[in-house]
C-alpha positions as CSV (number, residue, x, y, z in Angstrom):
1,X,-17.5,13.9,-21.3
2,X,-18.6,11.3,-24.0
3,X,-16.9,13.6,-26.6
4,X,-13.7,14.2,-24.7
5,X,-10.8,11.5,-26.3
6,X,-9.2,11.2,-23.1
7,X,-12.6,9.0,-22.1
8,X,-12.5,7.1,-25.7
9,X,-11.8,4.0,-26.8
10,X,-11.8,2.8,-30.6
11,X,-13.3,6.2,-31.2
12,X,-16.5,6.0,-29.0
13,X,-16.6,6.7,-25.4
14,X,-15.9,3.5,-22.9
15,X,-17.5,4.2,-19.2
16,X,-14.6,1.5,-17.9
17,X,-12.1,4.2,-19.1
18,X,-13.6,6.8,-17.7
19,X,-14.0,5.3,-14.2
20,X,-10.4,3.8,-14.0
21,X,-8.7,7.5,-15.4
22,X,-10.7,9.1,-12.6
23,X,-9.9,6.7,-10.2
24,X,-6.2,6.6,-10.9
25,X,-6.1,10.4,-10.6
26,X,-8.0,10.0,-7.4
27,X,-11.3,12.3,-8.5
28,X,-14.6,11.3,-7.2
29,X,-16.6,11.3,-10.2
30,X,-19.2,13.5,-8.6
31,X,-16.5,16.0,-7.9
32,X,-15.5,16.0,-11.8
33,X,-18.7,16.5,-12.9
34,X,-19.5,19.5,-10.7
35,X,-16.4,21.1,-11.6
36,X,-17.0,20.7,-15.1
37,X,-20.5,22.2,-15.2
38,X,-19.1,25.2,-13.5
39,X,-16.2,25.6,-16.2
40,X,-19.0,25.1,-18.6
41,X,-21.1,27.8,-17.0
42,X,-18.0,30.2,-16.9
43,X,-17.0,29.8,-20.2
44,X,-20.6,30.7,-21.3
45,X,-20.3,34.3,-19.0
46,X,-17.0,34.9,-21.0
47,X,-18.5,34.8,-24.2
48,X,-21.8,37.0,-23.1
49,X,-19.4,39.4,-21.2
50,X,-17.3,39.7,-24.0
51,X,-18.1,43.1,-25.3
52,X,-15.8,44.4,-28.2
53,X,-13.8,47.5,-28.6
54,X,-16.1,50.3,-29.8
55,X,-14.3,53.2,-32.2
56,X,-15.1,55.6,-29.7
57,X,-12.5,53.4,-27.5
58,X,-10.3,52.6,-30.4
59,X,-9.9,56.6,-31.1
60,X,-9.4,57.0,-27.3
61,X,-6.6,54.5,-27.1
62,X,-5.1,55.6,-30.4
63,X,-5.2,59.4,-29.1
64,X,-3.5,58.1,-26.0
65,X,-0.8,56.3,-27.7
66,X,0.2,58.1,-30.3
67,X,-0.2,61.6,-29.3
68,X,3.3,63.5,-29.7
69,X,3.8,66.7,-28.3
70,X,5.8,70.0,-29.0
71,X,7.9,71.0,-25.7
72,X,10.0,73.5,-24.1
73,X,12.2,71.8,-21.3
74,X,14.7,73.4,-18.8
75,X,16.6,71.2,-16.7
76,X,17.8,71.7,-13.7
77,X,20.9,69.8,-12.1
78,X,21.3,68.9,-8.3
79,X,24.1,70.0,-6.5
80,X,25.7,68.0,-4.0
81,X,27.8,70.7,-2.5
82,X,24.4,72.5,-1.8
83,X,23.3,69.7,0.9
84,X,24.4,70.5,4.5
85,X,24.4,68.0,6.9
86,X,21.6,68.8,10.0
87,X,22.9,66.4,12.8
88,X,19.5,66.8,14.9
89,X,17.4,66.0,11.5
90,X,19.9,63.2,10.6
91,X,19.4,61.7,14.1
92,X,15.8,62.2,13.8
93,X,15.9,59.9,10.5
94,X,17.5,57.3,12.1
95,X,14.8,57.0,15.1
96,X,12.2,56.7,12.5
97,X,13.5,54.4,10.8
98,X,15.7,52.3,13.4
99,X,14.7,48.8,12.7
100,X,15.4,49.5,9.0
101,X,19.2,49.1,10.0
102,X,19.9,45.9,11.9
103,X,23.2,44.3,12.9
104,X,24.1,40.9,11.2
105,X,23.8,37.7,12.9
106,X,26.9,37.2,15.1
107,X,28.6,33.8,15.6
108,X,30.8,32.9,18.0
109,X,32.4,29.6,17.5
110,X,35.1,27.1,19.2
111,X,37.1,25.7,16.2
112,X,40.0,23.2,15.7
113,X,41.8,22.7,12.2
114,X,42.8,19.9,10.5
115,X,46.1,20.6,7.8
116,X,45.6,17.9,5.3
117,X,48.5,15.3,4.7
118,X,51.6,16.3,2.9
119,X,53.0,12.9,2.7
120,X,54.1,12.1,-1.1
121,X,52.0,10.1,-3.0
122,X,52.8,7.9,-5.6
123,X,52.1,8.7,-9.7
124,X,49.7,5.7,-9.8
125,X,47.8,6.7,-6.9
126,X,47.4,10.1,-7.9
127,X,46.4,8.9,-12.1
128,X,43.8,6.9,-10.4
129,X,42.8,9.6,-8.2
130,X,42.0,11.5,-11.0
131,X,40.2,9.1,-13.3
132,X,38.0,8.1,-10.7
133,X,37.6,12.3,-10.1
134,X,38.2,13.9,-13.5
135,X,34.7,15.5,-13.9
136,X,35.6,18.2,-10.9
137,X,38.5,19.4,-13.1
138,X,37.2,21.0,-16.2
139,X,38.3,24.0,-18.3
140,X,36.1,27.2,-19.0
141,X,35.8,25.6,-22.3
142,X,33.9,22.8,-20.2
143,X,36.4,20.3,-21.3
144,X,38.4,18.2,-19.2
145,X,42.1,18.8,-17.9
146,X,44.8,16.2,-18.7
147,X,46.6,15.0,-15.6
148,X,49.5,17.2,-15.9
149,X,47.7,20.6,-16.0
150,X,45.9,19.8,-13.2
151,X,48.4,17.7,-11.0
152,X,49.1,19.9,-8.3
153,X,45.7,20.4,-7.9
154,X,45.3,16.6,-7.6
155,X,48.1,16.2,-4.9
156,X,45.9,18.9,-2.8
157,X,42.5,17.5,-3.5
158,X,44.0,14.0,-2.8
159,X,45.3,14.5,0.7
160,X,42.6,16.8,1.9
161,X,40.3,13.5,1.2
162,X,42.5,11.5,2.8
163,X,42.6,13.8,5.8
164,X,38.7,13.2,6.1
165,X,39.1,10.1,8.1
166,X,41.8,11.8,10.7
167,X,39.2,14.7,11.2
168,X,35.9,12.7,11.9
169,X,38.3,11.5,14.6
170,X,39.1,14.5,16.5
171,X,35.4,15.3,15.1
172,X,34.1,12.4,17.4
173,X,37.0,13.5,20.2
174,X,35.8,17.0,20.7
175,X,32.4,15.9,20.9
176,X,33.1,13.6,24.0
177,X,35.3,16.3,25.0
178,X,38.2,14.4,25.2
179,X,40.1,17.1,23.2
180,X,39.9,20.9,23.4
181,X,39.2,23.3,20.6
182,X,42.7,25.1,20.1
183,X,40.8,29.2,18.5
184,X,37.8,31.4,19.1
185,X,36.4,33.3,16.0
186,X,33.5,35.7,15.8
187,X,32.1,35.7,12.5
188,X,29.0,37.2,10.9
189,X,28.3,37.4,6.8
190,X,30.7,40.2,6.1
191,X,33.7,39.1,7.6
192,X,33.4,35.0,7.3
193,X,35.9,32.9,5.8
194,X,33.6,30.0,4.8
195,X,30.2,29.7,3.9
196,X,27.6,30.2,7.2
197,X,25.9,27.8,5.4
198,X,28.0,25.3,7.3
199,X,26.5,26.7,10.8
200,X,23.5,28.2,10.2
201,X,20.5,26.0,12.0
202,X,22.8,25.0,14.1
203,X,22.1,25.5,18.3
204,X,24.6,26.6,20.6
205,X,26.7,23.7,22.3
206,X,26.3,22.1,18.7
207,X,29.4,20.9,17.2
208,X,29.5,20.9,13.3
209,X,31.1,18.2,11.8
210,X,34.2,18.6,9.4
211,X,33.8,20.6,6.0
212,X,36.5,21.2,3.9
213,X,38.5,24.8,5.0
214,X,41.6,25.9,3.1
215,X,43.9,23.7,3.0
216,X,42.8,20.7,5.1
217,X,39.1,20.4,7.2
218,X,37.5,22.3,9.9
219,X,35.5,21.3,13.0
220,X,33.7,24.1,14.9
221,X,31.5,24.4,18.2
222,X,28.8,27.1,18.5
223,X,29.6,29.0,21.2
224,X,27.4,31.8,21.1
225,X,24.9,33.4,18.7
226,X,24.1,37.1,18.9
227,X,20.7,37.4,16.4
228,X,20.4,40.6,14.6
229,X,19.8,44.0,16.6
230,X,19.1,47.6,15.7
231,X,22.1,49.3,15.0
232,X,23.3,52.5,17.2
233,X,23.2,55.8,15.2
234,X,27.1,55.5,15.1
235,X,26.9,52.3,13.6
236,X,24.2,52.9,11.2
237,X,25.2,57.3,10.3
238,X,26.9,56.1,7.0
239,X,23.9,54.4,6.3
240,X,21.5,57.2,7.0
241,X,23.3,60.0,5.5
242,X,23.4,58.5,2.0
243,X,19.5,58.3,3.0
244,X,19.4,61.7,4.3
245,X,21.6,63.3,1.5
246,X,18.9,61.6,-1.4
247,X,16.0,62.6,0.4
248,X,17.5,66.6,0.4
249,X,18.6,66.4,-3.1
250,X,14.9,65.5,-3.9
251,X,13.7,68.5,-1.8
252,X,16.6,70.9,-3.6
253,X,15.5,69.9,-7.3
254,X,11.8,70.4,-6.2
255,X,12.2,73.7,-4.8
256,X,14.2,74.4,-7.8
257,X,11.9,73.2,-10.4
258,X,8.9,75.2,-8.4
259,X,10.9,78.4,-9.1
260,X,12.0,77.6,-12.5
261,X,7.9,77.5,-13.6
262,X,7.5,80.9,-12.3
263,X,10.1,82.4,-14.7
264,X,10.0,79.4,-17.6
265,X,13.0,80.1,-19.5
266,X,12.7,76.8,-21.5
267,X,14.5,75.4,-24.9
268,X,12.0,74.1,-28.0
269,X,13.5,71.0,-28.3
270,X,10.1,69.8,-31.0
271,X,7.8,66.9,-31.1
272,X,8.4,63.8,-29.0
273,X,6.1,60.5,-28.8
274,X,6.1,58.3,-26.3
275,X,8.0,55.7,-28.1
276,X,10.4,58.0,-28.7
277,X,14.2,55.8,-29.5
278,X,16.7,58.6,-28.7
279,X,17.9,60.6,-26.2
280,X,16.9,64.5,-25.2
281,X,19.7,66.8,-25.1
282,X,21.1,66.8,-21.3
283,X,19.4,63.4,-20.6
284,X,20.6,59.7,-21.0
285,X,18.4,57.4,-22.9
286,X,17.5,55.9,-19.2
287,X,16.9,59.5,-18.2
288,X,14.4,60.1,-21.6
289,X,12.5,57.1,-20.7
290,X,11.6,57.9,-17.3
291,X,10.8,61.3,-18.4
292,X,8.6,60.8,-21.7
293,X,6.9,57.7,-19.4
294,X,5.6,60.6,-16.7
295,X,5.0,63.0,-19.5
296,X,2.3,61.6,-20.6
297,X,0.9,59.8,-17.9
298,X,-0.2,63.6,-16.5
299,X,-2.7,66.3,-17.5
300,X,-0.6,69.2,-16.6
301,X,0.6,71.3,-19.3
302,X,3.5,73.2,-17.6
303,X,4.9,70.7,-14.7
304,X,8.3,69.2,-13.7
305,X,9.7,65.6,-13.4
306,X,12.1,64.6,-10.7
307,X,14.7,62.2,-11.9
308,X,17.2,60.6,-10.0
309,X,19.6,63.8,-9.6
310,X,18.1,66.2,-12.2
311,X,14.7,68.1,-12.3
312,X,12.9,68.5,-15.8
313,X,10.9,71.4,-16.1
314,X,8.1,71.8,-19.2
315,X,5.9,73.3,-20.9
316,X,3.5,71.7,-23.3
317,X,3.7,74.0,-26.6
318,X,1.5,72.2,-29.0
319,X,-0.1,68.6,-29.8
320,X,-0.6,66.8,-33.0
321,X,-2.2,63.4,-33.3
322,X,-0.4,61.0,-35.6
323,X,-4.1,58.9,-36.2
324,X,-3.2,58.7,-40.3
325,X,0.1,56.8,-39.5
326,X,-0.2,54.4,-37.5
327,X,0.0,51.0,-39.6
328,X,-2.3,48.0,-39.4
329,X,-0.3,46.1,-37.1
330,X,-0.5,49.0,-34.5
331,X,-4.2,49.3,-35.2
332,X,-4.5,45.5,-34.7
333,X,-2.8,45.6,-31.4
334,X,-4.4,48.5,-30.0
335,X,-7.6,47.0,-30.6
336,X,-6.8,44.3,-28.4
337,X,-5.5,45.7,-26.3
338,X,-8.5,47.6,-25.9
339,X,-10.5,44.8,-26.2
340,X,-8.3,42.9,-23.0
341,X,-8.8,45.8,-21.1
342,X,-12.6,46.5,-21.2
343,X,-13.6,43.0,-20.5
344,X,-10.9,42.7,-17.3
345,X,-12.3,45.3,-16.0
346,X,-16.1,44.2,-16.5
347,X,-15.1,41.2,-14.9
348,X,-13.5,42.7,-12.2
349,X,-16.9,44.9,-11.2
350,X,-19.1,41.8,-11.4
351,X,-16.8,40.1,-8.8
352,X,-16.8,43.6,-6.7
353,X,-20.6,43.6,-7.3
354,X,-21.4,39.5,-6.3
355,X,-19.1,39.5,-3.7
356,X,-21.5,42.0,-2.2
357,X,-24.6,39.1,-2.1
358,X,-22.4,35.6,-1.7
359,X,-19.8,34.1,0.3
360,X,-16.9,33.3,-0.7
361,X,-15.4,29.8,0.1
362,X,-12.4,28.5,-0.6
363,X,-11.3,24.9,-1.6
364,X,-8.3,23.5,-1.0
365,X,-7.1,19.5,-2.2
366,X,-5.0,17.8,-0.1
């Protein structure tokens, strides 16, 4: 604390200071000095558990990294004219997973509309409409519109602002119920015309006041609202067969792939590393990824890989590690990486292990 700067004054450490910093931030002093002998005592664990990355790991990483391997690939395209359509089992999808497909929230609401004015309006008017306004009417350049370009668009904005005041009326009417809504909509996201930002929180009997609608304002009364419901299986099939017709071509390529290692008829297409920058022949560079990633993430030497609609059959024909050319800066990085990794995981066993003996509490500052 004495050596901190934040607590100096003149170069040498003021107790005043310290008090009035603390107190301003609202710490107890107590409480600050606690917490600061744990951080202290954490720090120190850091730097005794900081163990650093043996060769042993180095060579492990290294081997993991930059291993390429020779293969033989077949691969196997899914047909979606082999998928048949099993009503019962598609049915049977949808009862599993029923609440998965809900209906949206349904609103049914009263609603009056207010056309804006059409009365003409005078050239001055509308030129000081537009000064006082000019910021709403900017270019994709982000540069403002002279008055002419954008003068029809004035006229429009300009009455339906001037309508405001005759719609807060009838606003105020409908709410006494001194005047009747004149339309009856039933809206949900997919088929609304404005925002249901407008009525969303609102109760039903509520009546929203005026917002801006076409050309003019709308007022609207929540008549009704229908929350979200599981669809029927008619309502929801569409859904389910693109479901359904995935979850077959998944099964297809698999049953495919299976028979394709039993008879492996594959092409030498050479080395490949997992940083590999191009694609394999009959894959997308999206396609190469995936594959190369679950490549060598497993053991197996002759396996498949299910992409999205194509099954990759292989066989592992030789390995080479490319130890003698990886460059300093690759060395330097593995090693921390190494380093990163062994210590998060020591750490993470010697919580495991005390949280076996003490109880844990937390603190929270209001």
């Amino acid at each position: 604390i004495i050596v901190d700067p934040t607590f100096q004054k003149d170069g040498a450490f003021d107790k005043n200071l310290y008090y009035d910093i603390l107190r301003r931030a609202r710490i107890n002093p107590t409480d600050f000095e606690e917490n600061l002998k744990l951080t202290i005592l954490l720090d120190k664990l850091r730097t005794i558990l900081n163990l650093p990355a043996s060769k042993e790991d180095i060579a492990m990483m290294e081997a993991s990294f930059f291993m390429q391997d020779k293969l033989a690939i077949q691969i196997i395209n899914a047909n979606q004219s082999d998928i048949k359509t099993d009503e019962k089992e598609l049915k049977d999808l949808w009862e599993t997973n029923k609440n998965n497909y809900m209906t949206k929230t349904i609103y049914g609401l009263e609603t009056y509309f207010i056309e804006s004015n059409k009365n003409d309006v005078n050239q001055t008017t509308l030129s000081d409409y537009y000064n006082e306004n000019k910021e709403r009417y900017k270019g994709s350049d982000d540069k403002i519109k002279s008055f002419d370009e954008v003068k029809t668009e004035v006229i429009k904005d300009y009455n339906i602002e001037k309508s405001k005041t005759d719609a807060l009326k009838k606003y105020t009417s409908i709410k006494k119920a001194e005047l009747a809504t004149n339309e009856f909509v039933s809206i949900n996201e997919d088929n609304a015309t404005f925002s249901l930002d407008e009525i969303k929180g609102a109760k039903v009997g509520e009546v929203i006041k005026p917002f801006a609608y076409k050309d003019g304002y709308l007022i609207v009364r929540v008549k009704s609202i229908t929350p979200p419901q599981p669809m029927s299986f008619e309502q929801a099939r569409a859904m389910v067969l693109e479901i359904y017709k995935d979850k077959k071509k998944k099964e297809n390529l698999t049953t495919m792939a299976k028979e394709s290692l039993q008879n492996f008829k594959g092409t030498d297409i050479g080395f490949i590393s997992r940083d590999i920058n191009s694609s394999i022949l009959g894959l997308n560079e999206s396609e190469t990824r995936a594959f190369v990633s679950q490549l060598f993430e497993t053991n197996n030497k002759k396996d498949y890989v299910i992409l999205e609609d194509k099954a990759v059959v292989y066989d592992i024909l030789e390995q080479k590690l490319l130890v003698d050319n990886i460059d300093n800066n690759y060395k330097q990085i593995t090693q921390q990486n190494v380093t990163m990794l062994k210590n998060n995981e020591l750490i993470k066993d010697l919580t495991n292990k005390l949280k076996k003996y003490y109880e844990i509490k937390e603190y929270i500052k209001r």
